[in-house]
N, C-alpha and C positions, 0 to 999 in steps of 0.2 A: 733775688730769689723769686720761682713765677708761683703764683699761689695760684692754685685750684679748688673751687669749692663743688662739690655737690649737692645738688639740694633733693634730695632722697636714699634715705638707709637701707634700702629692700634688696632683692632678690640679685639687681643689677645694681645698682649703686654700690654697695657693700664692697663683695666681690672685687670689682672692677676699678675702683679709687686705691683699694688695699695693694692690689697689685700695680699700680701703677705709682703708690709710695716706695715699693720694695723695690722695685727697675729705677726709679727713679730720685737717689736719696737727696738728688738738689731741688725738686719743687714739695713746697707744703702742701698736703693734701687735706682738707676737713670734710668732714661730711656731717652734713647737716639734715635736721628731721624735727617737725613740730610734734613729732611721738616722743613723749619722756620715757615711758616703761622701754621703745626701742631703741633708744641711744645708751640709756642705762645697762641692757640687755647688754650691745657693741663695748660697753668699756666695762664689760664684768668676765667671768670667764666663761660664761655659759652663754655665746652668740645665738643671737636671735634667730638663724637658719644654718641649717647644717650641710658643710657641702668640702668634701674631702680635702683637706690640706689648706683650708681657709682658716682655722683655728690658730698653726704655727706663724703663717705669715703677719694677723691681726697682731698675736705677742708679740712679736720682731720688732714691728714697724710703731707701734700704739704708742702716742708719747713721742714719742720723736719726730717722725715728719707725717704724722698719719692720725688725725684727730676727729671725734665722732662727740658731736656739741647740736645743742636745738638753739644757742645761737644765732641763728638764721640769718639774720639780717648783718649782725657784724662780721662773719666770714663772705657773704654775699657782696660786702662793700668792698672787702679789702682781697678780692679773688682777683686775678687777671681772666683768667677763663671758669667759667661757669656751665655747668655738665647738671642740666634737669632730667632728675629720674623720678616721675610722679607718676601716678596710677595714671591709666586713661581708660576707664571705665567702658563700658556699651553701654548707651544711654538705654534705659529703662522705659523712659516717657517722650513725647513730646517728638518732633519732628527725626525722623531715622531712628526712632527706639527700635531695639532689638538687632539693631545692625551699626548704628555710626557710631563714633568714639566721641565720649562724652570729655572735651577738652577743657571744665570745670577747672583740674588742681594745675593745670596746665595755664589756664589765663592766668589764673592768682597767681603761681610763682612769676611770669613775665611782669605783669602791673609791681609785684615786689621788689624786682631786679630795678625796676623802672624808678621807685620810689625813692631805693637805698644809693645807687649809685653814685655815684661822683667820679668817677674815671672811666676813659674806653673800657669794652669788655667784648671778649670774644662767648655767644652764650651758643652752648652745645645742647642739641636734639638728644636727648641717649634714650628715653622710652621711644617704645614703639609707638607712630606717630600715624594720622593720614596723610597721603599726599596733599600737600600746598600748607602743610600746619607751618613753615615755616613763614611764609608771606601773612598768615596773621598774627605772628609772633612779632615778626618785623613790622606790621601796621602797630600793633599795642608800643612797641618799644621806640619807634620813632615820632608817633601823637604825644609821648611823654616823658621826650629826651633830656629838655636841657642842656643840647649843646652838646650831648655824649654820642660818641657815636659807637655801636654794637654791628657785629660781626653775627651774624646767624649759621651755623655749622649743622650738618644733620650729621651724626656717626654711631646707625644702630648698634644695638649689641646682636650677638650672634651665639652666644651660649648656650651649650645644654646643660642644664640641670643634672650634678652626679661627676661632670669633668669642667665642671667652669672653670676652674682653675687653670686644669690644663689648657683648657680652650684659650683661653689669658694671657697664657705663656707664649702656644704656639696656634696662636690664630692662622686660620685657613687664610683669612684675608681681614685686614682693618679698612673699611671703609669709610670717607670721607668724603660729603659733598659741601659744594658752599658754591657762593655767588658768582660767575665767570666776570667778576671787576676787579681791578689792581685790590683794591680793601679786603674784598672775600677772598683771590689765590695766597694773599700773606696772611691771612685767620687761618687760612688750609696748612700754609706751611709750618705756622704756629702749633698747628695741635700734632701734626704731620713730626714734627721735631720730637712732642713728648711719645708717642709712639714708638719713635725710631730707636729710642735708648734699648730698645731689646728685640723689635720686628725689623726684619731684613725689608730694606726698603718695595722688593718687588711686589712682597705682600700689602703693601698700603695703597688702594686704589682713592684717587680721586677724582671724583664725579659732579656734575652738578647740583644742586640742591634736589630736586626730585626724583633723579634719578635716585640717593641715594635712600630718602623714604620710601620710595615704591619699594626697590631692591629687598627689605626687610621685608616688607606684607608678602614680595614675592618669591622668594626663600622659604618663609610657614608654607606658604599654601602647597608650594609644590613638594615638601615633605609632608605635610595633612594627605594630601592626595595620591604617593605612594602607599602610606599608610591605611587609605578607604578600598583602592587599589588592592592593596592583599587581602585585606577582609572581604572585600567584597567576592574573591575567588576563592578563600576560605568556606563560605557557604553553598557555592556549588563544591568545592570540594565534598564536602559533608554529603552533598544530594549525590555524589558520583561514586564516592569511595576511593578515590584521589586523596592524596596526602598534602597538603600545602608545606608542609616541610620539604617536600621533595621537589615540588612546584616551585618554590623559592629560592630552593638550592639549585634550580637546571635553569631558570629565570635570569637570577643573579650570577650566572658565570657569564653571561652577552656584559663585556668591558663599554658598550654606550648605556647600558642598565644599572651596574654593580650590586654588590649586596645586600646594602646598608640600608635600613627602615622598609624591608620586606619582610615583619615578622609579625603573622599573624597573629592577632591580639584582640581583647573585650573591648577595643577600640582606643581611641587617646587620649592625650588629658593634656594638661598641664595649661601655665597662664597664657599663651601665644595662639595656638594655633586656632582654633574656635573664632575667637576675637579677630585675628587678623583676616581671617578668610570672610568674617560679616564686614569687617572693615572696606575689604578687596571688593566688595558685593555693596554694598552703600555706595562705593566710589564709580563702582562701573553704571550703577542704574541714574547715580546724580549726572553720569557725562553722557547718558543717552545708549549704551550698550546692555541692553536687558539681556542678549543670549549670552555674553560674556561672563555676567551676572549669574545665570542661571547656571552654566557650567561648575562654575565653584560651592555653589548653596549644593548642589550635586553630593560634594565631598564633604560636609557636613552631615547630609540628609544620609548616606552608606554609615557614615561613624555614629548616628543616633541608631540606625536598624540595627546595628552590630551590638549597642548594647539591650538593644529588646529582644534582639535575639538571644542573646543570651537566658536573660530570665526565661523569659518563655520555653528556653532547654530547660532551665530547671524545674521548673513550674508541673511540666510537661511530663518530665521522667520521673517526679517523684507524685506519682499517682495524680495528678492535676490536681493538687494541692501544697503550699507547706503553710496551711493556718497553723496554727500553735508548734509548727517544728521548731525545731532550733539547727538554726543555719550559724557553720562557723564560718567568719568570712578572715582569710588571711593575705592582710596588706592592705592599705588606703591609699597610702600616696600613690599619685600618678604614675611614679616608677622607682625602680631601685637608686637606694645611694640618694635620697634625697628627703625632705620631711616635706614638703610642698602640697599642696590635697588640692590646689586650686584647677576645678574642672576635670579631676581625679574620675575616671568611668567608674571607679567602685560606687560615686557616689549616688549616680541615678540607678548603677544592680542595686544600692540597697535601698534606695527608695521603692522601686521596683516590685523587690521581696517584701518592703515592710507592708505595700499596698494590698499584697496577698495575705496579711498578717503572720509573716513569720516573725520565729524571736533571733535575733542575729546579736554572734560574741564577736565581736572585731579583736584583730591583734595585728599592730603594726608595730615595727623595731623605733621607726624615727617622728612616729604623729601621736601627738597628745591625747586623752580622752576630751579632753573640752575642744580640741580642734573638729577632733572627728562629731562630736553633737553638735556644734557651732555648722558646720560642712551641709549635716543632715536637714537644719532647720531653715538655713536660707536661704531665699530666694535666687533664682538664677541671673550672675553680673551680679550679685551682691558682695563676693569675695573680692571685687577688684573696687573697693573702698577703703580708705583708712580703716586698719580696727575699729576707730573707735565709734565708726557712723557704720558700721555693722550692728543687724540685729543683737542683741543679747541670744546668747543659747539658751534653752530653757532646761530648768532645773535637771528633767530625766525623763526623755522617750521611754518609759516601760520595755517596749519590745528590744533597745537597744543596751545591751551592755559591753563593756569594753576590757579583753580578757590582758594579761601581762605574759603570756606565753603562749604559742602555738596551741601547745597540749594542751590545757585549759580549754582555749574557746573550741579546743575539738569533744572536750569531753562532753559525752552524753549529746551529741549534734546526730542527725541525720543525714546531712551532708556539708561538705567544704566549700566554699566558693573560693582558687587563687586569685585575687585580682592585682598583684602587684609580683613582679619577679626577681624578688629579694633573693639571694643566694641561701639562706638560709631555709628555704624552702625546699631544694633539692634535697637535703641531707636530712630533715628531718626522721624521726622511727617510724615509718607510718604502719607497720605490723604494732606498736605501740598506740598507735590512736585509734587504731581497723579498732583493735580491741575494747574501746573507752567507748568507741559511736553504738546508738541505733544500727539498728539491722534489716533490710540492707544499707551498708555504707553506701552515700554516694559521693564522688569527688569529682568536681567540676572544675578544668583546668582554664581560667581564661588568660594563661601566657604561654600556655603549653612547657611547663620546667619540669613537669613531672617525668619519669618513666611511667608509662601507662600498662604497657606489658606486666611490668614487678608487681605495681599497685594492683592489677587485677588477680593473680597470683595469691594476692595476698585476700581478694575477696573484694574488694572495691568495684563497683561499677564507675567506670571513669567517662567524662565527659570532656574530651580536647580539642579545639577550635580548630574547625579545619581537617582533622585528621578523620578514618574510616572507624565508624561510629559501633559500639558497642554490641552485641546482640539486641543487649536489655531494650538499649534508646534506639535500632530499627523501628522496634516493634511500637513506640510511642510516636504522637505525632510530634511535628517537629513546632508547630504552633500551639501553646496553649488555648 
């Protein structure tokens, strides 16, 4: 029987071992993690991340060929193949802070693999990596072999947040790169085999080992970059009285373009995209391409204006002030269908608003109150650390509270901020909240779900990304 261990519980570990016990009912799968509240979490009923259709498959499989242990070292010895999913931070300090990848939880799991072993092992790349992280994976684990010998395998993940599962099931493509020697094509064919039990072979590309780390950084970027891309035409849209909905819809019918992540937004979030693009940008200035460098920092520096831009609407239109208002803000996480908040754009609008001293009621469907004060309080690259070397949150931001329904953190507000586009935002009463707010209401759309027409109808001054602006907000400047 071939055993598989992973060594991380998180976002991609989880997921991705679970499915791959359900395709797979002849190899053992463990997943391993030095968090006990998160492995506890994995074998309770109430999983530690939420992500549609991931709850049924963890019952199915749990117990049977699909095990979730901090164990670490005794599934690590007894794994044939070994799948590292560990944070990899942006370094903070120290040489390429603010831009290289802090490969800390990364050495230590290799030196552990190195310590526990006693048989070959093929060990797989699954976080998002720098180019050449392999050749010092393979210098750590060959300085202290013993006689073993290790297969180095890069095979990012490629998931979105809200369809991993699906993504899981019918991958666009499984990529695999590894060593072009007889030892590395048969580790390829090796994981290539667990793969195949459910992905049609055409879909499995194998590549070399950088090719197949680059390919990840270079997949974020060029989705961060349509993404800066529409914002960025979103804001002349605003200055011209052009629609970016319609811009996007006449954009995305050219079949070399297509539709897909051309939807104007408060900009983007989530744990990849940020991170791989300073990644992409460390990498190019360490090998001597500074304008290459500069092109993608680009695509950043659009998604930071986008959410100052924002505030500064708001800021702007409600009298160039919201000291003591009460802003309701609805959604946190980075996007629908997920609890995730890592790099979530709500979280520098609300830092943002709270700098202006407004009072903000947050209400999100799938994010905690301690996640969302925890979000607020730390430091930037802070969320991509274990829990438990994460600041503590502190007791209670005053200006922040955290409401348990829409209606609530609208009542008695002055205005709405959308910053997540949960479905359940569409459908809300908002003749039922027009009536609960200060006056004038305002509602500021940053995913555009609203009907803006009805809501003003109803009395709202509406504010939506991209789209032909208000009377009210003409007349305001568009910088605070």
């Amino acid at each position: 029987m071939v055993k598989i261990c992973c060594i991380g519980a998180g976002y991609v570990g989880g997921p991705t071992m679970a499915v791959i016990a359900l395709k797979c009912p002849a190899i053992e799968v463990a997943v391993v993690d030095i968090s006990v509240p998160r492995i506890a979490a994995w074998n309770s009923d109430q999983l530690p991340i939420y992500e549609p259709g991931l709850d049924e498959i963890v019952k199915q499989c749990r117990g049977k060929n699909l095990f979730f242990s901090t164990a670490v070292e005794k599934h690590v010895a007894e794994a044939d193949i070994i799948f590292v999913s560990v944070n990899t931070p942006t370094k903070t300090r120290g040489l390429g802070a603010g831009k290289a990848a802090d490969l800390t939880y990364w050495e230590s799991a290799a030196r552990m693999i190195a310590d526990v072993s006693k048989s070959d092992k093929i060990v797989v790349e699954k976080s998002t990596v720098p180019v050449k992280t392999a050749e010092a994976i393979e210098k750590i684990l060959a300085h202290n072999s013993k006689g073993i010998k290790y297969q180095i395998l890069s095979n990012p993940e490629f998931l979105a947040e809200g369809t991993a599962i699906e993504d899981l099931f019918k991958p666009d493509r499984v990529l695999i790169g590894g060593r072009e020697t007889p030892d590395g094509q048969k580790a390829i064919q090796a994981l290539k085999a667990v793969y195949a039990n459910w992905v049609p072979e055409d879909r499995i590309i194998t590549t070399n080992l950088w090719s197949a780390e680059l390919s990840k950084l270079a997949a974020n970027a060029f989705l961060a970059q349509r993404i800066s891309s529409v914002n960025a035409m979103s804001a002349l849209c605003e200055a011209t009285g052009a629609n970016i909905s319609e811009v996007s819809h006449a954009v995305g019918k050219d079949t070399r373009i297509g539709p897909k992540f051309l939807n104007a937004s408060v900009g983007f979030g989530g744990s990849c995209f940020q991170k791989d693009i300073l990644n992409l940008v460390y990498i190019c200035e360490c090998n001597g391409l500074p304008e290459v460098a500069d092109y993608w920092k680009q695509v950043i520096k659009v998604n930071d204006y986008q959410k100052s831009r924002f505030v500064n609407r708001v800021v702007s239109s409600m009298f160039n002030t919201v000291s003591g208002k009460k802003i309701a803000i609805l959604g946190f996480a980075f996007k629908k269908d997920t609890g995730d908040t890592r790099e979530t754009a709500a979280i520098d609008v609300c830092n943002g608003l709270l700098g202006d001293k407004a009072h903000l009621s947050i209400y999100d469907l799938q994010v905690t109150e301690e996640q969302i004060r925890r979000d607020l309080s730390m430091k930037k690259f802070d969320w991509d650390h274990p829990i438990h070397l994460q600041p503590m949150s502190p007791a209670a931001a005053k200006e922040v509270s955290v409401a348990w329904d829409a209606y609530e953190a609208a009542k008695g507000a002055h205005g709405i901020c959308i910053l997540t586009e949960w479905d359940e935002f569409k459908t809300l009463d908002y003749k039922k909240i027009y009536d609960s707010m200060q006056k004038p209401a305002f509602l500021f759309d940053g995913r555009n779900v609203v009907d803006a027409g009805k809501l003003r109808e109803i009395g709202f001054i509406v504010y939506s990304i991209g789209k032909p602006l208000d009377s009210w907000l003409k007349d305001m400047p568009a910088v605070a």
